[in-house]
N, C-alpha and C positions, 0 to 999 in steps of 0.2 A: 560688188554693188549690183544690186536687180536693176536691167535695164529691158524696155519693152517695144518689141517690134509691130509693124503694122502688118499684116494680111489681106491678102484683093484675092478673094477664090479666081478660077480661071475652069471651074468646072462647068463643062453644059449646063444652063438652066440656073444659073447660082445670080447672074445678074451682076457680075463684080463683088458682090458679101465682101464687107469689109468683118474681120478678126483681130483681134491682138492677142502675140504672143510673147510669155516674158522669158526672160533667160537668168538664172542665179549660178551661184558658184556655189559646189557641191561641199562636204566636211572635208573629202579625198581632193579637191584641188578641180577638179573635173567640173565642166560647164553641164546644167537640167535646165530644162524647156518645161513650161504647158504652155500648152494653145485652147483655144476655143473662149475668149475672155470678148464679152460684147465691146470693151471699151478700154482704154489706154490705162486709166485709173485703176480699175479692177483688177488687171493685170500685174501691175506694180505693186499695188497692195500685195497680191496674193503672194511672188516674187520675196516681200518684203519680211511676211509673215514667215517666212519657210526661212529666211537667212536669220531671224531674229530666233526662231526652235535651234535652227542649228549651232547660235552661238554660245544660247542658254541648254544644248545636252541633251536636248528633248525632239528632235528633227524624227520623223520619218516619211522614208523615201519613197513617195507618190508611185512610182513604180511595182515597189515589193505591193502595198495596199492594194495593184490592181491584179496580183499572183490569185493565180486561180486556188479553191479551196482543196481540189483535189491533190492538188501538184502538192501544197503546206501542207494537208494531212498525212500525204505518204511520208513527205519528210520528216514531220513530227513524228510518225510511228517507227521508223528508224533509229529515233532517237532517242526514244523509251524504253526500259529495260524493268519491266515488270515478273511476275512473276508467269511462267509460258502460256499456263490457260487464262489467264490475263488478258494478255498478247490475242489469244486467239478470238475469246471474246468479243475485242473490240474491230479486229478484223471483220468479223461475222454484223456486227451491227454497221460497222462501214460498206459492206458488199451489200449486203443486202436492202439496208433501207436510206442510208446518207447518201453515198456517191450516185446514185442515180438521178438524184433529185437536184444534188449541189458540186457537184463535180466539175463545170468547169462555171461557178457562181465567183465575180471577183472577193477577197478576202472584205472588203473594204464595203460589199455590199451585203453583208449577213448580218442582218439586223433584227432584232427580237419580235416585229409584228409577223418577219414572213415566217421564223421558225415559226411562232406559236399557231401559225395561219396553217402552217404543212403539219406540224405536230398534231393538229386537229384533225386533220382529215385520216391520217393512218389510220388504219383495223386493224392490227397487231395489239398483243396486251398491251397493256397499259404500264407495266412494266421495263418492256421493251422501248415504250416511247420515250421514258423517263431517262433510259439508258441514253437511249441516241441525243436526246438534246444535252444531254449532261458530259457526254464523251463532244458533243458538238462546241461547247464554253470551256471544254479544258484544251481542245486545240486550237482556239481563237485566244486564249489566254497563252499560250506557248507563242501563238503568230505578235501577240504584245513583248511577250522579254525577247523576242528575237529582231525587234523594231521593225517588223512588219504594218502594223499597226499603233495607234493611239492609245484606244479603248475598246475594251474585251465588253460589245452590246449584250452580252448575254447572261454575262456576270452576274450572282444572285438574285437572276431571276426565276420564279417558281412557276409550274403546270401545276393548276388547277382545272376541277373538273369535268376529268378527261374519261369517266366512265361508259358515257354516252357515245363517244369515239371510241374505245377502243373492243374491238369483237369479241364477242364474247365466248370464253372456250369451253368446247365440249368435256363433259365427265370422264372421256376417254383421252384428255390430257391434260388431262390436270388430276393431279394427288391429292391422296382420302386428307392432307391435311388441310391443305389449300382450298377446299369446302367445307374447312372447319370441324370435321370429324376427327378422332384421334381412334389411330387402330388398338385395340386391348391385348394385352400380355398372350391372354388365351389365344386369339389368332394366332401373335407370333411363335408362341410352341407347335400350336398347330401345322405352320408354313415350313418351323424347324423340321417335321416328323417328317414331313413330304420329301424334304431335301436331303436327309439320311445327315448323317455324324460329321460329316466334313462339311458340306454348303452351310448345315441346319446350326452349326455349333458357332458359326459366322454371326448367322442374324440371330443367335442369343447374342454373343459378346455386341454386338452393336445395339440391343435393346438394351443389355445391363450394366453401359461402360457410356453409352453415348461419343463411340469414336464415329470422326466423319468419313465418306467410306474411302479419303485418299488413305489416312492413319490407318484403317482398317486392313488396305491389302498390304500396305506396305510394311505390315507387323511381321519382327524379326525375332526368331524363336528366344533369344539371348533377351528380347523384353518383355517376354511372359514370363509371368510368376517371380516376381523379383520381392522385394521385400521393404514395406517400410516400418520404421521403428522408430519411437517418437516414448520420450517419459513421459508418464501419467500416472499419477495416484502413488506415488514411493515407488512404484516398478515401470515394465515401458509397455507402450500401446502397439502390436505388432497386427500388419497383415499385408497379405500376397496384392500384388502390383502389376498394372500393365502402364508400361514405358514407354512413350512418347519422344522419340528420341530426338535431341536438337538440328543434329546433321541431314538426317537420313528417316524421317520421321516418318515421309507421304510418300505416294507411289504416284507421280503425274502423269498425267497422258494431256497430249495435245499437239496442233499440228506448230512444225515452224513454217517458214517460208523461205526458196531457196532466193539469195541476196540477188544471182543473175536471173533466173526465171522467174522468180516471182510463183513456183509451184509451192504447192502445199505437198510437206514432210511430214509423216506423221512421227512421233517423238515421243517415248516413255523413260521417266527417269525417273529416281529416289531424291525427292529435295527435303529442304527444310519444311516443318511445319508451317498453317498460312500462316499464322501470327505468332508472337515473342511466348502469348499465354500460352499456343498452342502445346509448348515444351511441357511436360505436364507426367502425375504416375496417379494412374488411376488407379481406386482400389478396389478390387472385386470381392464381392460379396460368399462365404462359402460354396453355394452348391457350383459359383460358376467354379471359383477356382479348382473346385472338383473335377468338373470334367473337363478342365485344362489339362489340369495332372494326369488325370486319364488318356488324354488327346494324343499329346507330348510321349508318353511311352512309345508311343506305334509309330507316332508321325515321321518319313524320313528326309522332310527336308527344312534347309534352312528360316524360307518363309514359311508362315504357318498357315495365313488365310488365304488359301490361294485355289484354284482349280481342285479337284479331287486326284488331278494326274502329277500335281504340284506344278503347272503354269501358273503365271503371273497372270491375275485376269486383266483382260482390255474391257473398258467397258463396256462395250458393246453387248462383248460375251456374258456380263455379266446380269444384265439387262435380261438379254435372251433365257438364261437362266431362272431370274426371279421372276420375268414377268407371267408365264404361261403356270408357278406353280404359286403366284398371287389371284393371277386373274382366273384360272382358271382354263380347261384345254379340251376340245374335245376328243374323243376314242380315234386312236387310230390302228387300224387292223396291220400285220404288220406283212411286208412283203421283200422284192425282192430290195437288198441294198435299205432295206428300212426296218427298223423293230417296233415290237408290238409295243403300244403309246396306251394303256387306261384313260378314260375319262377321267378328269380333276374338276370340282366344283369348283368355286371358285369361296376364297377363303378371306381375303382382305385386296380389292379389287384398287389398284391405282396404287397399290403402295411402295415406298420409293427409297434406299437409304435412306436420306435426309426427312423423312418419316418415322424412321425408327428412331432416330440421332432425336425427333419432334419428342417423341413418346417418352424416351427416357429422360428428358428435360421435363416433362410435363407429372412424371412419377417424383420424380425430387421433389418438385410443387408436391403432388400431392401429398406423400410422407410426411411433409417438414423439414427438408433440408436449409440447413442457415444459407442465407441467399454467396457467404463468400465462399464457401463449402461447392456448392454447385456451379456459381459462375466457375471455380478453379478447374473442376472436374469434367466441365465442359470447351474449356477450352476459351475462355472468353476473360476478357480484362475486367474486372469489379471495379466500376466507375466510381468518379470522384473522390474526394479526399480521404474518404475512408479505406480506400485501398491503400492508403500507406500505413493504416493501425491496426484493421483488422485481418486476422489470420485464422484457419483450419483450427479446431483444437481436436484430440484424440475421442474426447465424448462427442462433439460433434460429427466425427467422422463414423463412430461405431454407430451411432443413433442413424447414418445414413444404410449404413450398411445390416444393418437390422432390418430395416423399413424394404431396402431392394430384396432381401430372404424372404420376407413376410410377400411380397407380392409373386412371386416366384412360387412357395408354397401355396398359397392362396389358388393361383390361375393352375398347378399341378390338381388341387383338390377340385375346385371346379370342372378339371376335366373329366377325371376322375382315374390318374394316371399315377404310378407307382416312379415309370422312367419313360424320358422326353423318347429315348430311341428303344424300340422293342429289343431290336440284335445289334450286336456291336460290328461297325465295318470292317 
């Protein structure tokens, strides 16, 4: 039973201040206090309120509500099992923009006028804002099933127009797609020739296959050129395949964190694809699977797309790689401990994997790919109920792969090119 005591401050300057403080019996058997009640009443009430949550299941303990937000987010993030670049993600918008601002904010005090207040001031994209308050309602929704709290104030709630706050980014970071442009076929052979038969043979299969570029490195020569076979018309509908494999599908990179230090690991491993759709057999269109076949003779190792030394790329290196023969480079004379560098103009400026991956989603469009045809091929779920009746059929698959030859062809005569590589590596 809440019972409530009197308080006579005894602090310099306080004058005697009378307070009341009430005292309840906790779920565990154990005696909770608050203080600071102007009056006996209010006391009691409050006292009362709290033993009446606790008898009806719904109690939480004024205590946890006043747990700083930093202290429940690390916890929260210990206890999440995402997938690693995931994880690292959400680390990277917590260091950077959350924790500094709200890091030792009581839980109980994070209420939707001051995010949208803070969220407003940021100059970070607009993207990144959306991130942070959206990772910010899933750890105050974790601090709710942990009875931490009541109610999760942030819960769908929406950021609206936040253009005007967020800074606006320069041409030099951000990608030719992201300004709405779409790079064309012709560049991408063009950027192939520059990179020679290993790099170059990459960014085709990722303009003509639409893999993302974890699928990409992580392609294992055992899922080139495989075969599918499907009846059509009294006989069967065949053609060569790239394999997206369930297990072992992506090639991750990311950092973890070590449990006692709290350092950043950096981390690369083979996991599963990101999604269930991602499981997937792409089917290549002749010229590529040509110079698959070709590739695959000479090639002597397990991974296919990988370094020209056969390392696994980090991307970093990969980056460093595409960038200077997208953007362009200028002459370097060559000297000691350095070799001579040709000028490179610049050929499709800003362009990014997940641009090419843009392109070949945007070539389906253009051709006519039947929309469950291409969402399968890209890796994506075909929403709504119609995913459970409609399926691939062999005409529609050949009519896709007609249309990728036809563009291939096309952007070869437009150059005015017989073969992508002059001499073979």
């Amino acid at each position: 039973m809440a019972y409530a005591e009197k308080r006579v401050s005894t602090a310099k300057g306080s004058k005697g201040k009378v307070s009341w403080r009430v005292k309840y019996k906790k779920p565990d058997g154990s005696e909770g206090s608050q203080s600071g009640f102007p009056t006996k009443k209010t006391a009691l009430d409050w006292g009362r309120e709290q033993e009446a949550s606790i008898r009806a299941g719904r109690w939480v303990d004024p205590e946890l509500s006043r747990r700083h937000f930093g202290d429940w987010a690390r916890e929260w993030m210990a206890s999440q099992s995402p997938r690693g670049r995931t994880t690292m993600n959400r680390w990277e918008r917590l260091e950077a923009h959350i924790l500094p601002k709200w890091e030792f904010t009581p839980l109980q005090e994070v209420d939707w006028f001051k995010v949208e207040s803070w969220a407003r001031s940021m100059t970070c994209a607009e993207s990144t804002i959306r991130d942070c308050v959206g990772l910010m309602s899933r750890i105050l929704t974790g601090a709710v099933d942990a009875r931490h709290l009541q109610v999760n104030l942030l819960y769908g709630r929406r950021l609206t127009g936040l253009n005007a706050a967020a800074a606006p980014r320069s041409e030099q970071d951000t990608d030719d797609d992201a300004r709405g442009s779409v790079v064309t076929p012709e560049q991408v052979l063009r950027l192939a020739r520059r990179l020679g038969p290993v790099v170059g043979l990459q960014i085709v299969t990722d303009t003509w296959t639409g893999l993302r570029y974890e699928e990409l490195v992580g392609l294992h020569r055992d899922n080139v050129l495989r075969r599918r076979r499907q009846q059509h018309d009294g006989g069967w509908f065949e053609c060569p395949t790239i394999r997206v494999h369930a297990d072992v599908g992506a090639l991750a990179e990311y950092y973890k964190r070590d449990p006692e230090t709290g350092k950043r690991i950096c981390f690369r491993a083979f996991e599963p694809p990101k999604t269930a759709a991602g499981v997937r057999d792409i089917d290549l269109p002749p010229f590529l699977a040509d110079l698959w076949t070709d590739h695959l003779e000479w090639w002597p190792h397990e991974h296919v797309c990988t370094t020209p030394k056969g390392a696994l790329w980090w991307r970093s290196h990969w980056c460093s790689t595409l960038r200077p023969a997208a953007d362009g480079r200028p002459a370097r004379p060559k000297a000691r401990g350095t070799a001579l560098k040709e000028e490179w103009e610049p050929i499709a400026p800003g362009l990014t994997a997940r641009g090419l991956r843009r392109l070949h989603d945007s070539l389906q469009e253009e051709i006519g790919v039947a929309p469950v045809l291409g969402y399968e091929q890209m890796g994506h779920r075909y929403p709504g109920i119609k995913a459970h009746y409609r399926r691939p059929t062999p005409r529609m698959r050949q009519h896709r792969l007609d249309g990728l030859q036809e563009v291939f062809e096309r952007a070869m005569r437009n150059l005015g090119w017989k073969e992508i590589w002059e001499t073979a590596c």
